[in-house]
Each structure stands twice: as structure tokens, then as C-alpha cells.
N, C-alpha and C positions, 0 to 999 in steps of 0.2 A: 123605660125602666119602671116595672111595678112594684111600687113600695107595698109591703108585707106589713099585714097587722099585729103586732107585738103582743097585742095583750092573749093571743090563744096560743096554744103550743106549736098547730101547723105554721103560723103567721112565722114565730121564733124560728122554726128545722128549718124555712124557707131559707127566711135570711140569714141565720149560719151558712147554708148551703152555700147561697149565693157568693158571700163576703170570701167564703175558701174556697171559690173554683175562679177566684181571679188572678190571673196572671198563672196562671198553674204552670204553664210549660217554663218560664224561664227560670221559677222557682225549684223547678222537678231537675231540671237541667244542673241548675246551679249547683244544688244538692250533691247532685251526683258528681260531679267533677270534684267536690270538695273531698266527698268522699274518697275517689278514685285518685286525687294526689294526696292525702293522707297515708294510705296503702300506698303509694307507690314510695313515698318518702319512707316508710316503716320497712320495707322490703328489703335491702341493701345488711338491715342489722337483722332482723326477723329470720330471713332466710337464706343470707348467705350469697345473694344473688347480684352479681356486680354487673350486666349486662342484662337487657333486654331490647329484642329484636332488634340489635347492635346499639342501644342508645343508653344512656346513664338514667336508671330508676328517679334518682332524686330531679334529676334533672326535667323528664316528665310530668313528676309530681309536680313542681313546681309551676309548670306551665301550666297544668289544670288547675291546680289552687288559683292561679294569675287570671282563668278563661270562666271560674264559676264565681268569684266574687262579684264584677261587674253584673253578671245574670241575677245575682240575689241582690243586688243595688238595684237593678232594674226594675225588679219585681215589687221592692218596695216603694220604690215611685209612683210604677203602674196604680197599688193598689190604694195607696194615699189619694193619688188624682182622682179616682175612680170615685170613694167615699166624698170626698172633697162637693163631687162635681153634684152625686145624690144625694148630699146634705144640701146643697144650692137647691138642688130641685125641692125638694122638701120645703124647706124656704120662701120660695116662689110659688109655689100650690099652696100654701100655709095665707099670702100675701094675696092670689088671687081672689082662695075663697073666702077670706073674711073680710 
């Protein structure tokens, strides 16, 4: 892991970068499933629509809302751990070199 020097701007965009392209997929996922039982739960009043591809709206919605929550619980573990682990390292290089 290379730690980015803070005090210049590139050093800063680095570690932004870095810090939001962790765990991206289960967050992007999660999102989306949230999204998509949101909309599936609004559909049924919105448009009238009491079937889809034989299966109850709400009823799908809900099982995406059930399958992206976990994914965004995850995501925030991952990315806890992740800081966690490069604050230790920080830490430990702080402790070697002085």
C-alpha cells in the first residue's frame, strides 16, 4: 500500500481516489438492487401493474431490498477493515522510522 502525501493536491486526488474505489462492486450492486426493489415496490400503485413475468411486483421488490442491503453492509466492513489495516500500517512505519 502506498501511502499519498497529503500536504500537495496530487497526494489528496490520490487518496480520495483510492479510499472510493474500495469495495466498489458490492456497493455498486447493493445500490442497485435498492434501487430496483424501490421501483418494483412503487410499481403495483404508479402504474397499475399487478403482474410481472407471472410474479407479484412487491414481492420482488422486496427480495432485492433483502439481497442489496447485506451488499452495503458488506461494503462498509470491507472498507472500515481496509482503512483500519492502513492506519496500522501508518503506525508501524511511523514506529520503524523514528
Amino acid at each position: 500500500m502506498k501511502h499519498h502525501d497529503l500536504t500537495t493536491r496530487e497526494g489528496r486526488k490520490a487518496h480520495r481516489h483510492e479510499m472510493r474505489m474500495i469495495a466498489v462492486r458490492p456497493r455498486r450492486w447493493g445500490l442497485w438492487l435498492l434501487t430496483a426493489g424501490f421501483l418494483l415496490l412503487l410499481t403495483p400503485s404508479a402504474l397499475n401493474v399487478h403482474s410481472l413475468f407471472g410474479l407479484w411486483p412487491p414481492m420482488l421488490g422486496a427480495i432485492c431490498i433483502i439481497l442489496g442491503v447485506p451488499l452495503l453492509a458488506a461494503s462498509v466492513v470491507l472498507k472500515r477493515r481496509y482503512v483500519r489495516q492502513r492506519m496500522a500500517g501508518q503506525e508501524m512505519l511511523g514506529r520503524i522510522r523514528g
